[in-house]
C-alpha positions as CSV (number, residue, x, y, z in Angstrom):
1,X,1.9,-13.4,-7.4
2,X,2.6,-15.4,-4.4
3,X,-1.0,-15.7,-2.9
4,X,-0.4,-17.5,-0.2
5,X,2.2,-14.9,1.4
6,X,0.2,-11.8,-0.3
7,X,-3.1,-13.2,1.3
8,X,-1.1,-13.1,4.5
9,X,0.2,-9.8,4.0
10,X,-3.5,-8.2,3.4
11,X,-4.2,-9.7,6.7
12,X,-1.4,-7.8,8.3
13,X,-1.7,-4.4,6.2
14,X,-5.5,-4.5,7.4
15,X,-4.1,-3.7,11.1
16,X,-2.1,-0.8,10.1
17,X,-3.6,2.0,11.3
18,X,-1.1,4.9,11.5
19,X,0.9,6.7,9.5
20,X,3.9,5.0,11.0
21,X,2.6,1.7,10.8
22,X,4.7,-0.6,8.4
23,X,3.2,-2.8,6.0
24,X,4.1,-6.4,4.6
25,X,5.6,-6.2,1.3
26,X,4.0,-8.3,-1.9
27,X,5.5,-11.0,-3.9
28,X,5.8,-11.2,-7.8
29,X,5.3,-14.4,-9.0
30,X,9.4,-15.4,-8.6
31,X,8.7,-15.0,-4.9
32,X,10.3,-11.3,-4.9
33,X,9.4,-8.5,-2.7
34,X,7.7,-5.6,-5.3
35,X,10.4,-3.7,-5.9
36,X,9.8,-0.3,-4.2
37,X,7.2,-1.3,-2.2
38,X,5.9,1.5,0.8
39,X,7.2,0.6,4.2
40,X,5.0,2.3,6.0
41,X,1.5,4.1,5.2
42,X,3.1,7.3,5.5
43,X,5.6,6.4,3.1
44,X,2.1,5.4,0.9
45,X,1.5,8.7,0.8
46,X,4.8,10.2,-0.6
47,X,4.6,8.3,-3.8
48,X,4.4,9.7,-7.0
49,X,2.5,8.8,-9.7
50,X,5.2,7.2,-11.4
51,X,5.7,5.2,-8.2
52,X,2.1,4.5,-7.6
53,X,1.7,3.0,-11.4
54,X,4.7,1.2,-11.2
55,X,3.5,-0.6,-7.7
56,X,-0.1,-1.1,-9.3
57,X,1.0,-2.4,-12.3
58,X,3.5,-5.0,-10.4
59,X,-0.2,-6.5,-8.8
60,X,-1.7,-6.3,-12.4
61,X,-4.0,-3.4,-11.7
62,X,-4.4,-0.6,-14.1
63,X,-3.3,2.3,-12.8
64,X,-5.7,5.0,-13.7
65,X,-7.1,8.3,-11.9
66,X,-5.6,11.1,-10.0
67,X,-2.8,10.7,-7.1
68,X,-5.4,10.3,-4.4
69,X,-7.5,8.1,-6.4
70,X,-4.2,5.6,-7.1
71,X,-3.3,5.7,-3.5
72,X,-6.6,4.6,-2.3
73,X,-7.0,1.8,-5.3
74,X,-3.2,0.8,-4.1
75,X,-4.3,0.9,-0.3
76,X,-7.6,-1.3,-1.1
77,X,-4.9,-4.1,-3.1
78,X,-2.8,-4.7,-0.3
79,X,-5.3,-5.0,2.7
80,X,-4.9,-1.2,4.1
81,X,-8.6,-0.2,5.3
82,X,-7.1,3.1,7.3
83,X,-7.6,5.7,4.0
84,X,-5.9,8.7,6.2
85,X,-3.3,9.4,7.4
86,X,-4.5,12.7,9.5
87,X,-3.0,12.1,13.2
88,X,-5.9,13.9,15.6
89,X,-3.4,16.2,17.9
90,X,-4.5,16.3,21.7
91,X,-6.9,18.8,22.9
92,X,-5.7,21.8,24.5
């Protein structure tokens, strides 16, 4: 992979703490974005598991483990250190 721009975009996906917050796309080693990379943590969540083992195999993890247990091991690759995405409504 491109480290130097993926150690940059850990940096920036380590601030992203909504579900609306977007996240900085990886390189593959050819210097191209991942191909179908989330934009967002919200959009994170929406993946399948086709999508989530597609995305983990692009950073040469194994994909292994149930939807919640890929999208954590995803969110721990790229820099993400919000693991929810639960939006606390305003007291009434």
């Amino acid at each position: 992979m491109c480290s130097s721009h993926n150690a940059l975009a850990i940096t920036r996906n380590s601030h992203a703490n909504t579900p609306a917050s977007r996240l900085s796309a990886f390189r593959t080693d050819d210097n191209a974005v991942i191909p179908n990379f989330p934009p967002t943590i919200h959009a994170l969540h929406r993946l399948t598991h086709e999508a989530l083992d597609q995305l983990l195999n692009s950073l040469g993890v194994v994909p292994a483990g149930t939807l919640v247990e890929k999208q954590t091991i995803l969110k721990y690759h790229i820099g993400v250190t919000v693991m929810s995405t639960h939006v606390p409504q305003p007291a009434e």
